[in-house]
C-alpha positions in Angstrom: 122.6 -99.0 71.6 120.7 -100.1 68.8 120.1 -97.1 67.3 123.8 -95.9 67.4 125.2 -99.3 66.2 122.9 -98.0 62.5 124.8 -94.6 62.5 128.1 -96.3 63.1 127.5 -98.2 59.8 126.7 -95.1 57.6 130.0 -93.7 58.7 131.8 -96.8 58.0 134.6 -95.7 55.4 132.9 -97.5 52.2 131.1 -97.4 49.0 128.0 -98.0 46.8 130.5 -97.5 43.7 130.5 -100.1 41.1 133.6 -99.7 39.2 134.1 -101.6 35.7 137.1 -103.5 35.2 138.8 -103.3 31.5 141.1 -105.7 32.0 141.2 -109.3 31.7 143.5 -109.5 34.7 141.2 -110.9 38.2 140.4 -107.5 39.8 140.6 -107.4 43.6 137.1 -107.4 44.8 136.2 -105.0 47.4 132.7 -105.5 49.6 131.5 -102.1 50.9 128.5 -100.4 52.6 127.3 -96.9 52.8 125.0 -94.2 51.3 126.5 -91.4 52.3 127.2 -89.0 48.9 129.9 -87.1 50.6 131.9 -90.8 51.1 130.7 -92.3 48.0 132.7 -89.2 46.2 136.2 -89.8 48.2 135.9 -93.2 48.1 134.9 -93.3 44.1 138.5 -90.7 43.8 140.1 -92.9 45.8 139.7 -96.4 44.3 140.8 -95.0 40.9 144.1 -93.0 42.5 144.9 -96.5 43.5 144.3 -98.4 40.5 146.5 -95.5 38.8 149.1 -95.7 41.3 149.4 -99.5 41.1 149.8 -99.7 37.5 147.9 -103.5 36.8 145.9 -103.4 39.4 142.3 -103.0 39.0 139.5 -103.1 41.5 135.6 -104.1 41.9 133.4 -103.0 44.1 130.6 -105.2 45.5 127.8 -102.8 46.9 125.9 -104.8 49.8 123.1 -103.3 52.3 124.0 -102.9 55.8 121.1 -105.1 56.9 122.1 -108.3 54.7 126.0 -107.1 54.8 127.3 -109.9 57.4 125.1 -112.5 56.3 126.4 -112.0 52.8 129.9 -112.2 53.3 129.4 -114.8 55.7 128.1 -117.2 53.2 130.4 -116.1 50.1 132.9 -116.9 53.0 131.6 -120.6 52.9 131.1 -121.0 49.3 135.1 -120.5 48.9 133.7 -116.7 46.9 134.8 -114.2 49.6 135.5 -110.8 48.5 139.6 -109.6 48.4 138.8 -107.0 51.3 135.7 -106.2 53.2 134.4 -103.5 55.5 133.8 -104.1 59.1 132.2 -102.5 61.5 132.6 -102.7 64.9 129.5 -104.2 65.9 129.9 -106.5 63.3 133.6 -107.6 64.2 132.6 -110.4 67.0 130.8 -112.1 64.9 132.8 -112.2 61.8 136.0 -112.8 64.0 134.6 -115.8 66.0 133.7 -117.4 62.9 137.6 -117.2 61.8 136.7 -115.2 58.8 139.7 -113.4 58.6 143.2 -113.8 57.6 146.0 -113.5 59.7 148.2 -110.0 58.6 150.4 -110.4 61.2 153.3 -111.2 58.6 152.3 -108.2 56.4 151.7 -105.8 59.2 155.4 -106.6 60.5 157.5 -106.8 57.5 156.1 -103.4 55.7 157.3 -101.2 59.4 153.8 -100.8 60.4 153.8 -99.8 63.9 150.2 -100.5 66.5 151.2 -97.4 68.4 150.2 -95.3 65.4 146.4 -96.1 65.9 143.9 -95.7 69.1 144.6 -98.5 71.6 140.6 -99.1 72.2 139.9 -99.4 68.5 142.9 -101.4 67.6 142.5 -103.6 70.4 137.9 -103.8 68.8 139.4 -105.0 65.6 142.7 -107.1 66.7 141.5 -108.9 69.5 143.7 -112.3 69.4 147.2 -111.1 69.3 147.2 -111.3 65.8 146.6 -108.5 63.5 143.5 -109.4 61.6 141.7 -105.6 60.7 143.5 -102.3 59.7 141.0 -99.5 61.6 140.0 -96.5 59.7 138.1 -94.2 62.1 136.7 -94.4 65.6 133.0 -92.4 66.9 132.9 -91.7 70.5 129.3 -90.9 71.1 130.3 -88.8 74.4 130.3 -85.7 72.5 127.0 -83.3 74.5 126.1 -80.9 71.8 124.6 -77.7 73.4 122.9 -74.6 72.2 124.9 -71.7 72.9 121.3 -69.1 72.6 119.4 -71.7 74.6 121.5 -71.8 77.7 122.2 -67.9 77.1 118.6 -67.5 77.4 117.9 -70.1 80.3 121.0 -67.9 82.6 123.0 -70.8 82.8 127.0 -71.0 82.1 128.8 -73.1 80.2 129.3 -76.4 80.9 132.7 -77.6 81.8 134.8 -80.7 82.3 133.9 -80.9 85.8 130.4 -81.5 85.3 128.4 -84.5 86.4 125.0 -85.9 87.1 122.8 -86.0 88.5 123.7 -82.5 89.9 124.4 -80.2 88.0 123.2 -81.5 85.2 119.6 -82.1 86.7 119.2 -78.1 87.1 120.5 -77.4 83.6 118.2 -79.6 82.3 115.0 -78.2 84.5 116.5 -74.4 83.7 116.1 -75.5 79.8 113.0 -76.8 79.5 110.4 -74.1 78.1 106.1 -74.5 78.3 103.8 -72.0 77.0 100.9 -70.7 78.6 99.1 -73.8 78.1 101.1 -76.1 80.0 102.1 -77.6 76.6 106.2 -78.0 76.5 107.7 -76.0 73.4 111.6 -76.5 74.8 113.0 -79.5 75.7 116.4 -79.8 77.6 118.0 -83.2 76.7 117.6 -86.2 74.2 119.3 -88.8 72.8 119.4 -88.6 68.4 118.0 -92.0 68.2 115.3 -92.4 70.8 115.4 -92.4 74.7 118.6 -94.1 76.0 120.8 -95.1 78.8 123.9 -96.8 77.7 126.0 -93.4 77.8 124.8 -92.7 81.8 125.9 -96.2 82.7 128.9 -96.1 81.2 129.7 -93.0 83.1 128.4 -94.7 86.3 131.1 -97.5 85.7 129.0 -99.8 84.6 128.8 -102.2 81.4 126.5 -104.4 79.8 128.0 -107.6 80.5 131.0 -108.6 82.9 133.8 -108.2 80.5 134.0 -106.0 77.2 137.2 -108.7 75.0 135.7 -111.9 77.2 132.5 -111.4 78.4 130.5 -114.4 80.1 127.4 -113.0 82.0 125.0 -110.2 81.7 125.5 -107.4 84.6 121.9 -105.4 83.8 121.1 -105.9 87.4 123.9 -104.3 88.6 122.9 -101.5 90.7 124.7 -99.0 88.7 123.3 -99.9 85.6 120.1 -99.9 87.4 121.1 -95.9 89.1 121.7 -95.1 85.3 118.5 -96.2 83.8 116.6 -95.1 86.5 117.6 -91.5 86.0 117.5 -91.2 82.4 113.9 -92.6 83.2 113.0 -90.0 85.9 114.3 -87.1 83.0 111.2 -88.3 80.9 108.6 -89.7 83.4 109.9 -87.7 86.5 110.5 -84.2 85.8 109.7 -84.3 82.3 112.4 -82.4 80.8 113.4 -84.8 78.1 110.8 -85.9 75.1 109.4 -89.9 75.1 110.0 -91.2 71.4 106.4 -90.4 70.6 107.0 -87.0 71.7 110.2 -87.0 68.8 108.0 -88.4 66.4 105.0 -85.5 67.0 107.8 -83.1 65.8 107.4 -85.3 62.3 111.1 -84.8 61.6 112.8 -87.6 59.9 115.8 -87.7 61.7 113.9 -87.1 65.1 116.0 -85.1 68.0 119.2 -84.3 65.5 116.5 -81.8 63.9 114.9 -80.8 67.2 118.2 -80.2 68.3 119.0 -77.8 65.1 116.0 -76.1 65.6 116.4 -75.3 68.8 114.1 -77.4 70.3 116.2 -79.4 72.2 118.7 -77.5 74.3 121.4 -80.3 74.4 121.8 -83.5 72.6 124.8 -86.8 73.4 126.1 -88.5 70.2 129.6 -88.2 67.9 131.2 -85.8 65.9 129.0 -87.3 62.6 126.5 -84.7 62.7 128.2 -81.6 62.6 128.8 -81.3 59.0 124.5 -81.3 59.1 125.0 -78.7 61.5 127.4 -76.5 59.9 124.5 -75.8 56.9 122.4 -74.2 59.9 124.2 -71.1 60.1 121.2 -69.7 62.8 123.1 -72.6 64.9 125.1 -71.5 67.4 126.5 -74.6 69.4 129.5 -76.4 70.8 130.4 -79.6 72.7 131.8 -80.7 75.6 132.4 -84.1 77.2 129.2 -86.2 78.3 129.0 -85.1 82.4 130.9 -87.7 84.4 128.8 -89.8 86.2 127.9 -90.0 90.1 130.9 -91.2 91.5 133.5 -89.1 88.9 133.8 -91.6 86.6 133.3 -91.0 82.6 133.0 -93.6 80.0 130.6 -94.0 76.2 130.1 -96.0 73.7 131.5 -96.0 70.4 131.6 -97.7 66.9 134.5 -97.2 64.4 135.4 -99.2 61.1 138.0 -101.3 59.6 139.1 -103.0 56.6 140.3 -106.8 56.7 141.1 -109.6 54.1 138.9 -113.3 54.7 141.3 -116.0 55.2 142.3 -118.2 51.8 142.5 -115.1 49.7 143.8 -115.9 46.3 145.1 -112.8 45.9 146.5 -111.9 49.4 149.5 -109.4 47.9 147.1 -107.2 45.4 144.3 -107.1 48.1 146.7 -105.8 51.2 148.0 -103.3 48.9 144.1 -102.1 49.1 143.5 -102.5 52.2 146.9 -100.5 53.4 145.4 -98.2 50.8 141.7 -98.0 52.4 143.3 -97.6 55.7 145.9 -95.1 54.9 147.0 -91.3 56.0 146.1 -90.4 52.4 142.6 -91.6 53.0 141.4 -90.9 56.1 143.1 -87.4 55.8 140.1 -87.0 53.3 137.9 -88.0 54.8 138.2 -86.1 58.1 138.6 -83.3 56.4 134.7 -83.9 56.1 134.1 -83.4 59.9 132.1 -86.7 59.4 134.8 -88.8 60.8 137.4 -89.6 63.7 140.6 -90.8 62.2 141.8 -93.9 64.0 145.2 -93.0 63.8 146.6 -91.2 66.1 148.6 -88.4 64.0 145.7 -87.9 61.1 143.6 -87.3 64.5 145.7 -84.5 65.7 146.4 -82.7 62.0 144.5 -79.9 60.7 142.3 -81.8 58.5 140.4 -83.4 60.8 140.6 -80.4 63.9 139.7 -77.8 61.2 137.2 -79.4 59.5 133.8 -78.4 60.1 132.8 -79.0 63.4 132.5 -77.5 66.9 135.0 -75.2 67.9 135.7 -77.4 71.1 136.3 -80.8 68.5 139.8 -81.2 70.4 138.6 -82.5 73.8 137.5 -85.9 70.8 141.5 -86.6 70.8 140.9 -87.8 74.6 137.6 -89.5 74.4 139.0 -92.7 72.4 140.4 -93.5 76.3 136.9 -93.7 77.8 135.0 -95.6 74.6 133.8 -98.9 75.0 132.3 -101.1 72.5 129.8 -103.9 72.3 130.4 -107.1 74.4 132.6 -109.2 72.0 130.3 -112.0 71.1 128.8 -113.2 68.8 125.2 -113.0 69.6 124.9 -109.8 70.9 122.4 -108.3 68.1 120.2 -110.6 68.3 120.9 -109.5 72.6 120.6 -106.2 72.2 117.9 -105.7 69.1 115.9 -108.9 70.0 115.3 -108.6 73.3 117.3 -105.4 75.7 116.0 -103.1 73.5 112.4 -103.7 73.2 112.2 -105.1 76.9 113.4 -101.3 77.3 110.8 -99.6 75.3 108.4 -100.3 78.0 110.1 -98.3 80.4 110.8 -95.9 77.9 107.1 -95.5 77.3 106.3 -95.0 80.5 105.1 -98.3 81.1 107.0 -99.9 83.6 110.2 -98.4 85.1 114.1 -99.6 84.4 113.7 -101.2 88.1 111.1 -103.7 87.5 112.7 -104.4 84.2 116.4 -105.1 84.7 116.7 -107.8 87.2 114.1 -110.7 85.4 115.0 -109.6 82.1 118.5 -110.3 83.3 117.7 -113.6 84.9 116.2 -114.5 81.3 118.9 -113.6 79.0 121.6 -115.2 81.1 119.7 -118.5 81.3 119.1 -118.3 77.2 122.2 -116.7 75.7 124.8 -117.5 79.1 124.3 -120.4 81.4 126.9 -120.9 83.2 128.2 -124.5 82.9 
């Protein structure tokens, strides 16, 4: 989870672009993040279209790291010095939201014919959460996506995988069919990782399971549900058990900088969960033969992942409220995000940019149109606004342990649990 949650922010739709304003007129300020030179080129084309097309208009961009991005705007927020329009993320969103950063566009949503059905019901819902429109989505990232090497199973005698797939069977064979040692002992092929480290978010989604008790109002921690529990426990048993999926040292031996993606195009990893952001990488590896197909549903037929996605919003008191919706409409537009998922990097959030040509032609599996269903299945982070310092502060490295081989999800889940829900959720 935490891992994902720092890809989700390099494919938020933003920029690192300063851009000088001429004019004496107030520009409308416009807080980005991103370092991504593909998006830094649309975006830089982009913000100048719109100052052309709005003639008097002129725009500045703020460039702020991820890392300090939410404290940043959080305290220009309080000093009355907010920016026009800012990026969100969706692990970002609770926070900002709960803090009432954001102004209500309820009024400008309605009277310009703006219509919710055009976006992704599970992303508008992430970034409009009260009722009240308070975020204009750009894009949406399933991370269900199962990239597999077309060779590698070739090789291994194994078909295809198909919708009706599920773990722990078949999946479990596929993955003890892929993995490859050589005469030594010593493993040279591995069957399944996650991009980011060892991970079981995605199986206990598919198992029906969630972090907490509710995703819009959650109140408790679940981790000791025994689904969860199920889910970790297997993705355990794939590294500790049967050893057909690397331990994050293992990735690290490799001494590739971005770990099991370049395992994964080098054919050292047979299949490999996470979004459609990588395959723009993996269309310059033209020794790459792979597609995708939906993450296996879990034990009892259920599927479900994670996701991220972005959005642009206004904070509340804007002095400029007319100029800066005319960017953020803008930002969040057809024109836009036709661009951009024309790149292959993104997901549109709206629903008709989805289904065009520029986003299912763009490079990419050739099986990119099972991602028009996936949006129904995503799930984001618990909405509150705590949950980093949750996930990062405590899950994740409480998780490590087991990862490591130190202790197993089972003797983990249940105390760690107990612990978190006494310090972040008493009940009252």
């Amino acid at each position: 989870m935490r891992n994902m949650l720092r890809c989700w922010a390099v494919l938020a739709l933003v920029s690192v672009l300063s851009i000088a304003c001429s004019s004496r007129e107030k520009p409308v300020r416009v807080a980005v993040f991103t370092t991504d030179p593909i998006l830094i080129k649309i975006m830089g084309e982009t913000f100048k279209s719109i100052e052309k097309k709005h003639p008097g208009l002129k725009i500045r961009v703020d460039n702020i790291p991820y890392t300090s991005y939410r404290d940043k705007i959080t305290v220009q927020a309080a000093a009355g010095n907010a920016p026009d329009v800012i990026s969100v993320e969706a692990s970002t969103m609770p926070d900002l939201y709960m803090r009432g950063l954001f102004e209500d566009l309820t009024p400008l949503f309605e009277r310009d014919g703006m219509k919710k059905s055009d976006y992704y019901p599970t992303v508008f819902q992430r970034f409009n959460p009260g009722g009240k429109i308070t975020a204009l989505p750009t894009d949406i990232a399933p991370t269900g996506l199962l990239y597999y090497n077309k060779k590698l199973l070739k090789e291994a005698g194994v078909p295809t995988p198909g919708p009706a797939w599920k773990w722990p069977e078949p999946f479990l064979t596929y993955c003890k069919k892929l993995t490859k040692k050589d005469k030594a002992g010593k493993i040279t092929q591995w069957a399944y990782a996650d991009p980011y480290g060892p991970n079981a978010d995605i199986f206990m989604l598919s198992n029906g399971a969630y972090w907490m008790d509710s995703e819009m109002k959650p109140t408790r921690l679940t981790l000791d549900d025994p689904r969860t529990i199920e889910a970790h426990m297997f993705r355990w048993g794939l590294i500790h058990k049967h050893h057909v999926s690397p331990t994050l040292p293992e990735v690290q031996a490799f001494n590739f900088g971005n770990g099991a993606e370049d395992m994964f195009a080098n054919g050292m990893v047979a299949m490999m969960t996470s979004g459609v952001w990588h395959t723009p990488r993996f269309a310059q590896r033209k020794e790459l033969d792979y597609d995708v197909v939906e993450f296996p549903k879990g034990p009892r037929g259920t599927r479900g992942w994670g996701s991220g996605g972005s959005a642009v919003a206004i904070p509340k008191g804007s002095k400029n409220l007319e100029k800066a919706w005319t960017v953020a409409k803008e930002l969040a537009g057809a024109d836009l995000v036709t661009q951009l998922a024309a790149t292959g990097m993104i997901q549109p959030a709206l629903v008709k940019v989805a289904n065009s040509d520029a986003f299912l032609k763009s490079p990419g599996p050739k099986n990119k149109r099972i991602l028009l269903e996936m949006p129904k299945n995503a799930h984001f982070a618990p909405f509150v606004k705590n949950w980093n310092e949750v996930w990062d502060g405590n899950v994740g490295p409480a998780l490590d342990q087991a990862w490591l081989g130190k202790k197993s999800p089972d003797q983990i889940l249940p105390q760690l649990n107990k612990d978190l829900n006494r310090r972040f959720f008493p009940l009252e």
